[in-house]
VONUKOL-651062 format. One record per residue: residue number from 1; residue in one letter; x, y negated, z negated of N, C-alpha, C, O in turn. Coordinates in Angstrom, 1 decimal. Each point is the difference from the previous one (the first is absolute). Layout:
% residues N
+-----+------+--------+--------+--------+--------+--------+--------+--------+--------+--------+--------+--------+--------+
: pos : code :   n.xx :   n.yy :   n.zz :  ca.xx :  ca.yy :  ca.zz :   c.xx :   c.yy :   c.zz :   o.xx :   o.yy :   o.zz :
+-----+------+--------+--------+--------+--------+--------+--------+--------+--------+--------+--------+--------+--------+
: NUM :    A :      X :      Y :      Z :      X :      Y :      Z :      X :      Y :      Z :      X :      Y :      Z :
...
+-----+------+--------+--------+--------+--------+--------+--------+--------+--------+--------+--------+--------+--------+
% end
This chain:
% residues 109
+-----+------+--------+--------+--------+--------+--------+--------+--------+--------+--------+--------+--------+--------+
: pos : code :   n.xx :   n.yy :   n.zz :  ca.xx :  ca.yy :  ca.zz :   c.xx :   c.yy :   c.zz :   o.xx :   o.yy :   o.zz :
+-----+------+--------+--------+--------+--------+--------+--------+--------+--------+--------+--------+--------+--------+
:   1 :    X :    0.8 :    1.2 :    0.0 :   -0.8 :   -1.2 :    0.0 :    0.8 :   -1.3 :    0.0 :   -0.2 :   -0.9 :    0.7 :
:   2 :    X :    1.3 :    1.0 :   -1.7 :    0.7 :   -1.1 :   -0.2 :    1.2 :   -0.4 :    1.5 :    0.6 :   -1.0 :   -0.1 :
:   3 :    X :   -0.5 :    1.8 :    1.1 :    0.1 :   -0.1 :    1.4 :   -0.6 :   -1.2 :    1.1 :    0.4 :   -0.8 :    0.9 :
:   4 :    X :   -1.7 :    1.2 :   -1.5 :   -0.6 :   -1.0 :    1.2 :   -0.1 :   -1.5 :   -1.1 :    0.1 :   -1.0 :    0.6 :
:   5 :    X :   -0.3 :    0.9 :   -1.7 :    0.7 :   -1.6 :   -0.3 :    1.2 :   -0.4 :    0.6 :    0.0 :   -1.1 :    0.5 :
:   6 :    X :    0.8 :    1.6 :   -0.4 :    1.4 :    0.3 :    0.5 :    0.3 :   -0.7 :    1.4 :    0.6 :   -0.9 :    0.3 :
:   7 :    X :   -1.3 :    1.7 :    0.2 :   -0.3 :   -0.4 :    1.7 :   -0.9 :   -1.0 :    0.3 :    0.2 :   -0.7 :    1.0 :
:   8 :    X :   -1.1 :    0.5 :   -1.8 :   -1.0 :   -1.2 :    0.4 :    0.9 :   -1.1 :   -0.6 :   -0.1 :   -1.1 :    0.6 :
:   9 :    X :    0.9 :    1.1 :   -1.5 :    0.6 :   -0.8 :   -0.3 :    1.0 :   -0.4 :    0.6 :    0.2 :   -1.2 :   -0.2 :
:  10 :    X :    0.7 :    2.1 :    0.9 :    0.9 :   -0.2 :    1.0 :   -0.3 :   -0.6 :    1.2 :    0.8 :   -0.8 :    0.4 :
:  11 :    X :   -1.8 :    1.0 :    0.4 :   -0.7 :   -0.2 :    1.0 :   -0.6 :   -1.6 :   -0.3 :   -0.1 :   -0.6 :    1.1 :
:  12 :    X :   -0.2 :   -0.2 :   -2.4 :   -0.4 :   -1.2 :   -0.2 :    1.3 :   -0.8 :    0.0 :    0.2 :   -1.0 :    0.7 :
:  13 :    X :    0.6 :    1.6 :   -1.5 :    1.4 :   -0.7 :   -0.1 :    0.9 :   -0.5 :    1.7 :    0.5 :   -1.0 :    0.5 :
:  14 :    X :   -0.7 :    2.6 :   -0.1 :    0.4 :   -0.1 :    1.6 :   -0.2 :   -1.2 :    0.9 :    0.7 :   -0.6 :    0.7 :
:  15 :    X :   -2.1 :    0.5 :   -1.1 :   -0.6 :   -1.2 :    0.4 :    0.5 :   -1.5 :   -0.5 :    0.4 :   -1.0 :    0.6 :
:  16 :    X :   -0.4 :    1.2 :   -1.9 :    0.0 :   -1.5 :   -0.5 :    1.6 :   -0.4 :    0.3 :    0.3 :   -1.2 :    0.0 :
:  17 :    X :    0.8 :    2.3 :    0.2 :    1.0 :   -0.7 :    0.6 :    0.2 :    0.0 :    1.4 :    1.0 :   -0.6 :    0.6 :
:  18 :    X :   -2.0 :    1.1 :    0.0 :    0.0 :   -0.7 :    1.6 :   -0.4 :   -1.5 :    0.2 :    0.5 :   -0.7 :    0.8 :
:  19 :    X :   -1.5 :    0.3 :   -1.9 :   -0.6 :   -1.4 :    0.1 :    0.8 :   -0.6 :   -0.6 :   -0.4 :   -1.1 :    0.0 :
:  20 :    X :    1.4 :    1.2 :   -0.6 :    1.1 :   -0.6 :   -1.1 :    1.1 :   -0.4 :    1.2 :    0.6 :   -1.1 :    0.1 :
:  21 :    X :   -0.4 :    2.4 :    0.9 :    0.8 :   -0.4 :    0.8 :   -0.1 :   -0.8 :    0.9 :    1.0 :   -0.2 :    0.8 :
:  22 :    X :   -2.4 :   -0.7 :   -0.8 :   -0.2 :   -0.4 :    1.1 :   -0.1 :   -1.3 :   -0.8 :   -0.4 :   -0.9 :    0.7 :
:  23 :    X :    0.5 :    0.5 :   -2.2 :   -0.5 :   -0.7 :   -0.4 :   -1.1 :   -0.5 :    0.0 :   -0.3 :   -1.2 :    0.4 :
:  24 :    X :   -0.5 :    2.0 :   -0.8 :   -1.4 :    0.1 :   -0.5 :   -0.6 :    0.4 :   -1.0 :   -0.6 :    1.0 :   -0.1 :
:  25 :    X :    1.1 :   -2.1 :   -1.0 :    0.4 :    0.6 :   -1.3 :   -1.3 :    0.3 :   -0.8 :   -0.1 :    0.8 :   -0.9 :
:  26 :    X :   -1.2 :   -1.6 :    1.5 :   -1.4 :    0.3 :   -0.9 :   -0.5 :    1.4 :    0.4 :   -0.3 :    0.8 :   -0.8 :
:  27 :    X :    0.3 :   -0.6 :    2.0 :    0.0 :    1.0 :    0.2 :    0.8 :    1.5 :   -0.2 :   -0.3 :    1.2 :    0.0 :
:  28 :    X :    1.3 :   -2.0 :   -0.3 :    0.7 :    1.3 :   -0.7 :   -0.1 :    0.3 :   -1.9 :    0.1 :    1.1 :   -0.5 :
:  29 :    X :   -0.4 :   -2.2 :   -0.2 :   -0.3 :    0.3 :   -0.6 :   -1.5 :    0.7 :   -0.7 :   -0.1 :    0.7 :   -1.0 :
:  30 :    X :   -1.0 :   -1.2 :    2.0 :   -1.1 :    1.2 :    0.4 :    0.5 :    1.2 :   -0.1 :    0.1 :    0.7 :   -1.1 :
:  31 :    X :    0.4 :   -0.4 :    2.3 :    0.4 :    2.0 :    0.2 :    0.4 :    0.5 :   -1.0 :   -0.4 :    0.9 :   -0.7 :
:  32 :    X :    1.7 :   -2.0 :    0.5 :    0.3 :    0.5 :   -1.5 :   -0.5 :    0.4 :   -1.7 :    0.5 :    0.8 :   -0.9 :
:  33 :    X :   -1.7 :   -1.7 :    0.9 :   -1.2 :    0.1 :   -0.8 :   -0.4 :    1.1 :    0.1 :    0.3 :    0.8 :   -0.8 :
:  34 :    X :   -1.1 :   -0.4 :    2.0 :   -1.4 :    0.8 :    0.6 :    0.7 :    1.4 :   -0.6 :   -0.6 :    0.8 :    0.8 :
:  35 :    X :    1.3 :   -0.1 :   -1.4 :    0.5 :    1.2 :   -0.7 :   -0.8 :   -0.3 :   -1.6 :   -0.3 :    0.9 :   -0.8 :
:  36 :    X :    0.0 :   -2.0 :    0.6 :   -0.2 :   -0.3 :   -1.6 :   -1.2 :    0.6 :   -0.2 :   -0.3 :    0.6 :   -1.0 :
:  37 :    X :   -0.5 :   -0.8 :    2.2 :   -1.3 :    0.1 :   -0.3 :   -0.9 :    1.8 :    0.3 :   -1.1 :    0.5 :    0.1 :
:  38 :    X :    2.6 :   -0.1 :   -0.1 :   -0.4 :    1.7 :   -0.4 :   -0.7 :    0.1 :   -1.1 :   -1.0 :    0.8 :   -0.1 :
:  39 :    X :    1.6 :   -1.6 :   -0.9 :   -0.3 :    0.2 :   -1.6 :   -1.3 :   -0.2 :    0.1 :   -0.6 :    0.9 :   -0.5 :
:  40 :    X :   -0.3 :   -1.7 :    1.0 :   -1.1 :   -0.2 :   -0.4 :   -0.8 :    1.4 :    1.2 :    0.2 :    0.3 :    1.1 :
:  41 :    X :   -0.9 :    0.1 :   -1.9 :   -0.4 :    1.4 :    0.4 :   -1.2 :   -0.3 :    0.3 :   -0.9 :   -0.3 :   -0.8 :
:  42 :    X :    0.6 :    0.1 :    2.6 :   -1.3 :   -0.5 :    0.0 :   -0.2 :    0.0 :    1.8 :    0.6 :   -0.8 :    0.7 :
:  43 :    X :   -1.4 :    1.8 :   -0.3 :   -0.2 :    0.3 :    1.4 :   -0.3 :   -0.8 :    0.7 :   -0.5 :    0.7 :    0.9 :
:  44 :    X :    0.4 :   -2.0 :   -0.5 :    0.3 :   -1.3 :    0.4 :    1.7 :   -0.2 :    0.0 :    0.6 :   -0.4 :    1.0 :
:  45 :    X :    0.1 :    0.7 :   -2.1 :    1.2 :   -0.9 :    0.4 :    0.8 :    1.1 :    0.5 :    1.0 :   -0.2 :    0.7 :
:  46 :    X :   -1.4 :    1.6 :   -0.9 :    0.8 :    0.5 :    1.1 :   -0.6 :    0.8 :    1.6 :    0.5 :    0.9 :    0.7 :
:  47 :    X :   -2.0 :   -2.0 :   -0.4 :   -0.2 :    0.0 :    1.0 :    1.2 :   -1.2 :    1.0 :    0.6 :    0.0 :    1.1 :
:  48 :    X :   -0.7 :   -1.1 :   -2.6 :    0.8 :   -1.5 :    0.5 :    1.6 :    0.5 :    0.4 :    0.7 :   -0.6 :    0.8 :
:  49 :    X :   -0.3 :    1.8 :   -1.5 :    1.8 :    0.2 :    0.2 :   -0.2 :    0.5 :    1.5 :    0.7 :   -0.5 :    0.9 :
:  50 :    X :   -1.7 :    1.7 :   -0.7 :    0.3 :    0.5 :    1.4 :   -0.1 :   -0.7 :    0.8 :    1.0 :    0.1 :    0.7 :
:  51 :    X :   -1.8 :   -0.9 :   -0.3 :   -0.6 :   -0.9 :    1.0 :    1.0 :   -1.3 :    0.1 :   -0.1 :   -0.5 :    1.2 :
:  52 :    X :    0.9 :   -0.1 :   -2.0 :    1.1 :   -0.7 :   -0.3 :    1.0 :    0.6 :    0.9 :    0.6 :   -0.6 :    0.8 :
:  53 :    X :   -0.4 :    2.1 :   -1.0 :    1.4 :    1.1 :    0.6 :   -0.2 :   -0.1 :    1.2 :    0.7 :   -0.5 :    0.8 :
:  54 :    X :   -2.6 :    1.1 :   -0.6 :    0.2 :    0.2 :    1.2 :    0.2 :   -1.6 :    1.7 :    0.5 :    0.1 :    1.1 :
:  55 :    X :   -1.4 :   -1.2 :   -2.0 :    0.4 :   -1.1 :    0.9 :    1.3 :   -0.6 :   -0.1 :    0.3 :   -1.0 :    0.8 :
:  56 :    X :    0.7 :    1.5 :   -1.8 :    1.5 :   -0.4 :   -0.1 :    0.5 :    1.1 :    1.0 :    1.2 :    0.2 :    0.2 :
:  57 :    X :   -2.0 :    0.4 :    0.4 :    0.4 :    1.3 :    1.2 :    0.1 :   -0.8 :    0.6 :    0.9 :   -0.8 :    0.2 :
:  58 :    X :   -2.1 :    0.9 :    0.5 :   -0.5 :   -0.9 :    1.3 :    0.6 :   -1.1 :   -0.2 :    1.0 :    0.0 :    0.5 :
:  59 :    X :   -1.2 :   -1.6 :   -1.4 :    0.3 :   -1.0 :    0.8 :    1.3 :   -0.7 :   -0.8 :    0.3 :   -1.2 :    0.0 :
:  60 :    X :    0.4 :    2.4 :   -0.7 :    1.5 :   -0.6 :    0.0 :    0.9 :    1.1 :    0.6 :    0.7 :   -0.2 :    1.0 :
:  61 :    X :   -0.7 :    1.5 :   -1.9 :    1.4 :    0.9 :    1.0 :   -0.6 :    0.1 :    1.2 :    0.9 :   -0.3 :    0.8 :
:  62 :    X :   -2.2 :    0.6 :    0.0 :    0.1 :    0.1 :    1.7 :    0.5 :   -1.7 :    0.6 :    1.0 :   -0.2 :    0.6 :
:  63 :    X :   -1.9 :   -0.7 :   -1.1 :    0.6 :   -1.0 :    0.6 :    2.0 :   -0.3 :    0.1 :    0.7 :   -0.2 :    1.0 :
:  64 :    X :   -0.3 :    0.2 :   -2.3 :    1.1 :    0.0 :    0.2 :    0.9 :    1.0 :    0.5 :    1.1 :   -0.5 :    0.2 :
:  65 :    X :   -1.4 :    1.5 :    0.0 :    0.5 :    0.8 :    1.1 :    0.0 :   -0.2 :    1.4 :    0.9 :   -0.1 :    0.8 :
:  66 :    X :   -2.5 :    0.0 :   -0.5 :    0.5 :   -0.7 :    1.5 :    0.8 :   -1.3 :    0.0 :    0.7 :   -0.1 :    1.0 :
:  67 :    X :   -0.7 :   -1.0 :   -1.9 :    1.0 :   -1.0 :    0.5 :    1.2 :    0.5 :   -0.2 :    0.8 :   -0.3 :    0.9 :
:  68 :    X :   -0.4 :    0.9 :   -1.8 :    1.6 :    0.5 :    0.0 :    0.2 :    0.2 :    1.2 :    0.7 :   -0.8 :    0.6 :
:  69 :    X :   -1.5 :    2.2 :    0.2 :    0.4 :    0.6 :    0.7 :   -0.2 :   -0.6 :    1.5 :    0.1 :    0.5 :    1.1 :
:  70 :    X :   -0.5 :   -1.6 :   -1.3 :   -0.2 :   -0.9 :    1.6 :    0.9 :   -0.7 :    0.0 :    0.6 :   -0.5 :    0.9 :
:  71 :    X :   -0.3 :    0.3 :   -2.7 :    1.6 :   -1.4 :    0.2 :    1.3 :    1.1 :    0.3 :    1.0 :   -0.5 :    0.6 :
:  72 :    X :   -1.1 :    2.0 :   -0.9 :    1.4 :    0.5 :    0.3 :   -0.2 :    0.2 :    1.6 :    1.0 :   -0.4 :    0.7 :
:  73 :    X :   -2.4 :    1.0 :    0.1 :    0.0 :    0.0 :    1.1 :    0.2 :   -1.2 :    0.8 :    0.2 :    0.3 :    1.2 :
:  74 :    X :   -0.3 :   -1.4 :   -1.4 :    0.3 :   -0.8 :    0.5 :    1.5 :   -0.8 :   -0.3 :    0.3 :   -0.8 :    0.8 :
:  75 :    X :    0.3 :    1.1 :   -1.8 :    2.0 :   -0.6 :    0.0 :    0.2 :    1.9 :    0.5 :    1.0 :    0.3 :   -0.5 :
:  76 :    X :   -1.5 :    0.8 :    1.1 :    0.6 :    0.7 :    0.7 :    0.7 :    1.0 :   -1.5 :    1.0 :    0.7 :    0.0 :
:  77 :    X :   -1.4 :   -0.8 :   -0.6 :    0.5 :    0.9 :   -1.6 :   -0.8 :    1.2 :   -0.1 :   -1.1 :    0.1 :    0.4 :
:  78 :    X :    2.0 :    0.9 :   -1.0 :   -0.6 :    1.3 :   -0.3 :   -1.8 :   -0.1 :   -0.8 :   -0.3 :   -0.8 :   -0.9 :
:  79 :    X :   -0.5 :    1.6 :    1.3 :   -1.1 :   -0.4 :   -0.8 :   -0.9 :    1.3 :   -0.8 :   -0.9 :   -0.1 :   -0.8 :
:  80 :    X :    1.3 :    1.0 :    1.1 :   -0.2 :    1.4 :    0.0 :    0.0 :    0.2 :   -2.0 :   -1.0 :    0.5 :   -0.4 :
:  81 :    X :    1.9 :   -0.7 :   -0.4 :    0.2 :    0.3 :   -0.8 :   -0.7 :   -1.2 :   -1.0 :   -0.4 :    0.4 :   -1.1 :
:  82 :    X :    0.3 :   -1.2 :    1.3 :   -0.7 :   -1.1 :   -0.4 :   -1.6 :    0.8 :    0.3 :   -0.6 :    0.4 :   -1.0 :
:  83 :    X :    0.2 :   -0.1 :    2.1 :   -1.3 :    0.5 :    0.1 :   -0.3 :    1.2 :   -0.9 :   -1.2 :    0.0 :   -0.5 :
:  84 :    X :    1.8 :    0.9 :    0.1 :    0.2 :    0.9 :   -0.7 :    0.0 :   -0.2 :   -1.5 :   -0.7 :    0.5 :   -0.8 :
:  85 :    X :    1.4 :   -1.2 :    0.7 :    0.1 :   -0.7 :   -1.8 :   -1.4 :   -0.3 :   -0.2 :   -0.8 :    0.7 :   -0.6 :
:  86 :    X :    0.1 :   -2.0 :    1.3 :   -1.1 :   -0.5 :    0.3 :   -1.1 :    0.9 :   -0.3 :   -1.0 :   -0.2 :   -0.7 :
:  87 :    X :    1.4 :    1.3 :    1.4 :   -1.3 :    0.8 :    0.1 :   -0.1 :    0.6 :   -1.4 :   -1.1 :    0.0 :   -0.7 :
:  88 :    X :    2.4 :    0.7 :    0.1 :    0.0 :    0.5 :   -1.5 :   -0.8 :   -0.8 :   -0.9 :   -1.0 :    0.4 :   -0.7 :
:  89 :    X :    1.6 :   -1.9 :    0.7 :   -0.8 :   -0.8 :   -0.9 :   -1.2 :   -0.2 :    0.2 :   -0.5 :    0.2 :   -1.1 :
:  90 :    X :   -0.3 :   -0.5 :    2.0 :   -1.3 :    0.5 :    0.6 :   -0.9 :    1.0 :   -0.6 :   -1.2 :   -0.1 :   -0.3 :
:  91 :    X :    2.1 :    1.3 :    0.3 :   -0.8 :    1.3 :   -0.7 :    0.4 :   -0.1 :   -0.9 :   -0.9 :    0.2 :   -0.8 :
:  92 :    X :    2.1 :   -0.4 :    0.3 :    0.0 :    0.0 :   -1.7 :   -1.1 :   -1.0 :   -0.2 :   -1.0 :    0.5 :   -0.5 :
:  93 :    X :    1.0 :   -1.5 :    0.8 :   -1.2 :   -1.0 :   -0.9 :   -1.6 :    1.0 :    0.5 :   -0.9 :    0.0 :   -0.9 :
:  94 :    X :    0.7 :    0.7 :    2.2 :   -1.4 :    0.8 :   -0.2 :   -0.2 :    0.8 :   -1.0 :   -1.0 :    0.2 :   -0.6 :
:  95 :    X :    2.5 :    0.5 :    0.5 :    0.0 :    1.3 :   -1.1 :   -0.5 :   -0.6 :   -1.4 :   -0.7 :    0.6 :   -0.8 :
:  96 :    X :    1.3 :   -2.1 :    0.6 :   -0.3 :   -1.0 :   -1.3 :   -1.6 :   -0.3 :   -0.2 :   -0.7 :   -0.1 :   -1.0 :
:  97 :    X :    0.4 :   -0.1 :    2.3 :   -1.6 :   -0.2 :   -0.2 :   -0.8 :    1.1 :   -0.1 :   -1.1 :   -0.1 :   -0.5 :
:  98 :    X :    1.5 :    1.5 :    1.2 :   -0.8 :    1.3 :   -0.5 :    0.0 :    0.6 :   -1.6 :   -0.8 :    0.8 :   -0.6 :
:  99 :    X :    2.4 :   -1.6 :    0.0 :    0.1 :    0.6 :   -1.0 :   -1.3 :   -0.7 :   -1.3 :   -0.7 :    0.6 :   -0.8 :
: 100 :    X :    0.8 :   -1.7 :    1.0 :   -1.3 :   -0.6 :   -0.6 :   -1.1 :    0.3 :    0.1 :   -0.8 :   -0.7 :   -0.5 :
: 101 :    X :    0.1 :    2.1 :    1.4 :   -1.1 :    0.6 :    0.0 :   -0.1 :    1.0 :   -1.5 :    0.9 :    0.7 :   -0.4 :
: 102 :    X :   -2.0 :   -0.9 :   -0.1 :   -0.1 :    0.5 :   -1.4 :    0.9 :    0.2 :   -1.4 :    0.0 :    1.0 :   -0.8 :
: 103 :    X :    0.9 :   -2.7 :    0.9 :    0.9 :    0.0 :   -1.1 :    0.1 :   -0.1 :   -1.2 :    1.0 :    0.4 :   -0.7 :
: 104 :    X :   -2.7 :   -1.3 :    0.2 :   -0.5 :    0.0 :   -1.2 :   -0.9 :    1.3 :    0.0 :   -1.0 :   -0.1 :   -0.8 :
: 105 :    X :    1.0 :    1.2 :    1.3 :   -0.6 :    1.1 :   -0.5 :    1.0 :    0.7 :   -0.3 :   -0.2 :    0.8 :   -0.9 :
: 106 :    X :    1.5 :   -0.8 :    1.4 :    0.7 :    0.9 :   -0.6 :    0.8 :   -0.2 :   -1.2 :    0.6 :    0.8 :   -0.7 :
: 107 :    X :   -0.6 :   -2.1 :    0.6 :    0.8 :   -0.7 :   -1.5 :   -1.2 :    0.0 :   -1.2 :    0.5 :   -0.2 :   -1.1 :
: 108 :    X :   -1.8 :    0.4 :    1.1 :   -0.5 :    0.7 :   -0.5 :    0.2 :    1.1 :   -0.5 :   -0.3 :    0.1 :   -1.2 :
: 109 :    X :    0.6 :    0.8 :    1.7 :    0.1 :    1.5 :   -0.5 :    1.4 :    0.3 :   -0.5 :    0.3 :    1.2 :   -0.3 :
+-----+------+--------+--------+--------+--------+--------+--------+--------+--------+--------+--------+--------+--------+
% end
């Protein structure tokens, strides 16, 4: 059990130093937050973690993957492994949002 805190929590952090890197500091301290609110045991807020994971899918790691990979296609740079990294983090963060399916039932028991 104490795994998927682990990972959802890894997967928020992941995030909040992407937005840190870009300096986007409110935002990163959000991501960074949104692990806290495990503690509160309440099927709303870990409807709010998945749904957070999963549009930090779609409209931060896909988006930023395609610009990476149009800025290395275009200065002519390797892009293959960059796509690949991309894609791990991608699924690691889905794996992070599946793991939040029924997390307050199992810290229960």
């Amino acid at each position: 059990m104490w795994w998927r805190v682990v990972i959802i929590t890894l997967a928020f952090l992941l995030l909040g130093a992407h937005f840190l890197r870009f300096s986007q500091t409110e935002w990163a301290i959000i991501a960074c937050t949104m692990p806290l609110l495990m503690f509160i045991r309440h099927n709303v807020i870990n409807q709010l973690l998945k749904i957070t994971l999963l549009l930090s899918v779609i409209f931060v790691w896909a988006v930023t993957t395609f610009n990476f990979i149009d800025m290395r296609i275009t200065l002519s740079e390797p892009w293959l492994r960059l796509a690949l990294i991309m894609t791990g983090v991608m699924l690691f963060t889905l794996f992070a949002a599946f793991c939040t399916n029924g997390l307050h039932q199992r810290l229960r028991h």
